[in-house]
SEVO-781917 format. One record per residue (C-alpha): x, y, z; residue number from 1. Coordinates in Angstrom, 3 decimals. Layout:
+----------+----------+----------+------+
:        u :        v :        w : miti :
+----------+----------+----------+------+
:        X :        Y :        Z :  NUM :
...
+----------+----------+----------+------+
***
This chain:
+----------+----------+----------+------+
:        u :        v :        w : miti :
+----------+----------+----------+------+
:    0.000 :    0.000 :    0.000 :    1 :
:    2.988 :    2.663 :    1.095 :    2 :
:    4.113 :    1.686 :   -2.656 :    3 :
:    1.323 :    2.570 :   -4.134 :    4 :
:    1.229 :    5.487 :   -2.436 :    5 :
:    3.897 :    7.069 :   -2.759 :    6 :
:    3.773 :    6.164 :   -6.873 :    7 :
:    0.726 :    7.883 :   -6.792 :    8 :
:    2.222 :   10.791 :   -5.239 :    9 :
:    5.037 :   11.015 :   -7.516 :   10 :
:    2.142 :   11.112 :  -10.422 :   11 :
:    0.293 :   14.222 :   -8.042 :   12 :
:    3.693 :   16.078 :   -7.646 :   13 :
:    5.001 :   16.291 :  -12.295 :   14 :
:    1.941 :   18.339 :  -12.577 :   15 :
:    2.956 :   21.117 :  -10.191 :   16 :
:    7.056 :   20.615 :  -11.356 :   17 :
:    5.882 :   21.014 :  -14.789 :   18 :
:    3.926 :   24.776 :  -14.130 :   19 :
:    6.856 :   25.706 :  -12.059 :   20 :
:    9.410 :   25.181 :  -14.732 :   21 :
:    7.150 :   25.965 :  -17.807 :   22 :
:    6.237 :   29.395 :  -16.233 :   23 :
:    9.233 :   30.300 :  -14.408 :   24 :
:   12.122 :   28.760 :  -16.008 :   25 :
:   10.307 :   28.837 :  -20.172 :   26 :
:    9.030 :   32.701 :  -18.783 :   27 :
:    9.469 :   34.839 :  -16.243 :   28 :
:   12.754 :   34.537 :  -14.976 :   29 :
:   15.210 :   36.475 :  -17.173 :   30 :
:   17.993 :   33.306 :  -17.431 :   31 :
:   19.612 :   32.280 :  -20.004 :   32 :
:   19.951 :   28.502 :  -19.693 :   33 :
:   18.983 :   25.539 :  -22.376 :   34 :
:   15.716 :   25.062 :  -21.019 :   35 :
:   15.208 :   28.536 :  -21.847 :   36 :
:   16.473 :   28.235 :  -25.375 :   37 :
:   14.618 :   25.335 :  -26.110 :   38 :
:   11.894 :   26.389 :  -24.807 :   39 :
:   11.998 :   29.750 :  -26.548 :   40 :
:   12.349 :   27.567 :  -29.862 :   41 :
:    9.357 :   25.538 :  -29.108 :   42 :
:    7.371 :   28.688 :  -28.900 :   43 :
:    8.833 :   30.121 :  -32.368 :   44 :
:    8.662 :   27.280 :  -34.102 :   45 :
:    5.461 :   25.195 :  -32.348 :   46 :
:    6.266 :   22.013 :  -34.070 :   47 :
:    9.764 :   21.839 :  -32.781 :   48 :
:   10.528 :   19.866 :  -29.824 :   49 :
:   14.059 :   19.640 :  -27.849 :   50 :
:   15.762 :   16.389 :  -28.557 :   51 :
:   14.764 :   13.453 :  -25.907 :   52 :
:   18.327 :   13.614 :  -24.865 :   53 :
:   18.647 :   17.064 :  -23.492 :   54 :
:   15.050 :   15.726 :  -21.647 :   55 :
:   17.155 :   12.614 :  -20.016 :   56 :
:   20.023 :   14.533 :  -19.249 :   57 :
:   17.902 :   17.279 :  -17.209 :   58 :
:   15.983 :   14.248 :  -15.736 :   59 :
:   18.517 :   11.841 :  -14.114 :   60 :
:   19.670 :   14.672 :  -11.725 :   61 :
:   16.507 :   15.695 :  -10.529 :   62 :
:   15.127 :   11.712 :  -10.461 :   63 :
:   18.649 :   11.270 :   -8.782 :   64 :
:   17.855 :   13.849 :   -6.191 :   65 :
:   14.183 :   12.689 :   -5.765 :   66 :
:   15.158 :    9.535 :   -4.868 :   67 :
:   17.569 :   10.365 :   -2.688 :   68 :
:   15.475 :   13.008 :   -1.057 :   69 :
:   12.171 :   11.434 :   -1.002 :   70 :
:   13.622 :    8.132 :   -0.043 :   71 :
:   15.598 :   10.289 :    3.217 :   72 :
:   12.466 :   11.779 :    4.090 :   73 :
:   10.375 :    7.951 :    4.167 :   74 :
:   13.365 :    6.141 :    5.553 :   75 :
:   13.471 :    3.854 :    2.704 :   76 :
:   14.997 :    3.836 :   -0.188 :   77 :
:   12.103 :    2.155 :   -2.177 :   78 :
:    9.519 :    4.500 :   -1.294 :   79 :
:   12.259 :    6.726 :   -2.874 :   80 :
:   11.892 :    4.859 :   -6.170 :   81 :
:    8.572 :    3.911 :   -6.414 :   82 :
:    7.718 :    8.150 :   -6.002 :   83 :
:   10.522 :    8.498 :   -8.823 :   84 :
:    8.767 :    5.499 :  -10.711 :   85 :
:    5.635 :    7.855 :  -10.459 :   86 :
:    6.986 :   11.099 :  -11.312 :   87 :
:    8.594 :    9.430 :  -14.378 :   88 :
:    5.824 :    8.039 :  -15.658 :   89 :
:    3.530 :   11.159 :  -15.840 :   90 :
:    6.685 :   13.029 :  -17.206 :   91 :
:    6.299 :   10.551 :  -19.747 :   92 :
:    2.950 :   11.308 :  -20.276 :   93 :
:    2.952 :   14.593 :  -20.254 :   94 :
:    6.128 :   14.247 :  -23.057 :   95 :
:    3.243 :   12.445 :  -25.253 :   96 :
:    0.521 :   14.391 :  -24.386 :   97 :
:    2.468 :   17.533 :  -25.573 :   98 :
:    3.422 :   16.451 :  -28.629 :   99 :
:   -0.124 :   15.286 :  -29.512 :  100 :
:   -1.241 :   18.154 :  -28.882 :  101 :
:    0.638 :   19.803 :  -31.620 :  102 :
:    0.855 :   16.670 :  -33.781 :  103 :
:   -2.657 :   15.103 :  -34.092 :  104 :
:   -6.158 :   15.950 :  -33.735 :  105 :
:   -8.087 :   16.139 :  -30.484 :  106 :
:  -10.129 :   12.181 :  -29.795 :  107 :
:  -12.024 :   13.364 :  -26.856 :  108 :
:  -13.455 :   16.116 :  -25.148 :  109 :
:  -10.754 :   16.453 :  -22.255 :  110 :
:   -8.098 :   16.494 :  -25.376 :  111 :
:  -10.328 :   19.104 :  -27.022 :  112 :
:   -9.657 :   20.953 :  -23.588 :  113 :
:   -6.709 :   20.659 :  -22.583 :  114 :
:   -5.525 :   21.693 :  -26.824 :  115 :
:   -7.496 :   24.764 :  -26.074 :  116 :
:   -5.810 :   25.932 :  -22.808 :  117 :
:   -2.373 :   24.848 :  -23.984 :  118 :
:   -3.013 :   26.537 :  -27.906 :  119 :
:   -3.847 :   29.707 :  -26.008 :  120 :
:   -0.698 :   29.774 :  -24.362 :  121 :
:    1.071 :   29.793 :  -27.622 :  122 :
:   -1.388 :   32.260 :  -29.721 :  123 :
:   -3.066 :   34.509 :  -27.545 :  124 :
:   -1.129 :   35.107 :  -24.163 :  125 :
:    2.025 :   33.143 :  -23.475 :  126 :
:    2.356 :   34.486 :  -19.721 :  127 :
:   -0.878 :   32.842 :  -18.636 :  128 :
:   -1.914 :   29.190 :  -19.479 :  129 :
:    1.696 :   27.318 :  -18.184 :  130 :
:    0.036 :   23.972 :  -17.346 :  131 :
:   -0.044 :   21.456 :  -20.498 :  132 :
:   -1.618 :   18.347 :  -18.709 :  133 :
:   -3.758 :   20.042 :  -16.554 :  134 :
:   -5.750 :   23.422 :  -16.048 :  135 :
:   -5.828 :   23.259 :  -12.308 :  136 :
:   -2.658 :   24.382 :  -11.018 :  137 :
:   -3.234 :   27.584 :  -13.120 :  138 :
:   -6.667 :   28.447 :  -11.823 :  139 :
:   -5.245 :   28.163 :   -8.107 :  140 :
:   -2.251 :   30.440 :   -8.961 :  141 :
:   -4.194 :   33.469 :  -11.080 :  142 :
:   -2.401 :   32.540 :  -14.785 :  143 :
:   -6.064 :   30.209 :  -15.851 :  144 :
:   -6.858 :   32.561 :  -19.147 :  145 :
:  -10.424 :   30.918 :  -20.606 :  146 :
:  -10.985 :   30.591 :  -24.389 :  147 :
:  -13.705 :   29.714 :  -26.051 :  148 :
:  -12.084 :   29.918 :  -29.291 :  149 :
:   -8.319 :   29.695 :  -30.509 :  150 :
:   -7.193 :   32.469 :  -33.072 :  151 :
:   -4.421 :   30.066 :  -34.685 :  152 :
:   -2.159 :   32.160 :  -36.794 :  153 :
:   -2.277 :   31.445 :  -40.707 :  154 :
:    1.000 :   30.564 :  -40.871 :  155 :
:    1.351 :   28.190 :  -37.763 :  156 :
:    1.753 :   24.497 :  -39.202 :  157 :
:   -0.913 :   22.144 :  -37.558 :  158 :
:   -2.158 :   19.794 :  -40.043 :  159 :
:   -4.689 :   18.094 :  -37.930 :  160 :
:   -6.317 :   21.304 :  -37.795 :  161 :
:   -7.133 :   22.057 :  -41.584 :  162 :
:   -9.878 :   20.022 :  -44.004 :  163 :
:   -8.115 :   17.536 :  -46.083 :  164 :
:   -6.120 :   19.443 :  -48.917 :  165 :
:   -6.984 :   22.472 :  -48.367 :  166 :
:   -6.655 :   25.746 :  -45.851 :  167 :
:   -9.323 :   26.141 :  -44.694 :  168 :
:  -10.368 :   24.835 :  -40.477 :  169 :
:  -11.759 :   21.353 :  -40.960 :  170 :
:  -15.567 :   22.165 :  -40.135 :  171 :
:  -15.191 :   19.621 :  -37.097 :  172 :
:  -12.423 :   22.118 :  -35.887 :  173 :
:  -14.943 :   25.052 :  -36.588 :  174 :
:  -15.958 :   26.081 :  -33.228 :  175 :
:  -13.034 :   25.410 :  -31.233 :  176 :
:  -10.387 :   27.278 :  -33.829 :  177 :
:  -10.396 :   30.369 :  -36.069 :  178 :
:   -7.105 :   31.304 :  -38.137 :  179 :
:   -6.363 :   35.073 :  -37.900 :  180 :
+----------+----------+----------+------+
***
């Protein structure tokens, strides 16, 4: 049971990591590091992602430190791992989910929402809207911006988005997106 817990709270605690880095690290803060670079790039170019090994090499120091830390804290080194375990595994989702979201089209209404919030991060206000797999954590801390409807700019490459051969907003896509 203290396995699955602490799993499960490894899974609870990417969430909040990932708005803490997106907004401060990808915005506010004024440093110049790769995170910041790649993350600048991502926003330029919103099909580009940084290579899975600058990911792995930012992760095994901070899943390094986790388990060490978290495994201190418990007084056991496997709590340490299975929270790591945890944290891993919704880092890995939220790696797929991200790319989806820019990659394919929405296949269910949570998708649908989540495309919104994160889309409006990139088009309409890129200092509000840091959280990618959920909406929550930006609600609680004031940067939750609502849209009803995307403006996507014209020149923004998201082929899911766009009828079949032509460029115009597949008519599925028709309430949820407008190109500007």
């Amino acid at each position: 049971m203290k396995f699955l817990l602490s799993f499960s709270i490894g899974i609870i605690c990417w969430p909040v990591l990932e708005y803490l880095l997106h907004r401060f690290l990808g915005h506010d803060l004024k440093l110049k590091t790769l995170f910041k670079k790649e993350h600048t790039r991502h926003h330029a170019e919103t099909n580009y992602f940084a290579p899975l090994t600058y990911k792995a090499l930012a992760a095994a120091p901070v899943c390094s430190a986790a388990v060490l830390l978290v495994g201190y804290l418990a007084g056991s080194w496997a709590i340490g791992v299975t929270f790591t375990a945890g944290f891993l595994a919704m880092f890995s989702l939220y790696e797929w989910v991200h790319w989806n979201m820019h990659a394919s089209a929405p296949s269910s209404k949570l998708g649908m929402k989540l495309r919104k919030h994160h889309l409006a991060h990139h088009f309409h206000n890129p200092k509000m809207n840091h959280g990618v797999t959920t909406i929550f954590i930006d609600k609680l801390a004031g940067t939750y911006l609502p849209v009803e409807v995307v403006k996507v700019p014209r020149n923004i490459p998201l082929p899911w988005l766009f009828e079949k051969g032509k460029t115009t907003i597949d008519p599925k896509f028709a309430k949820d997106f407008l190109l500007k």
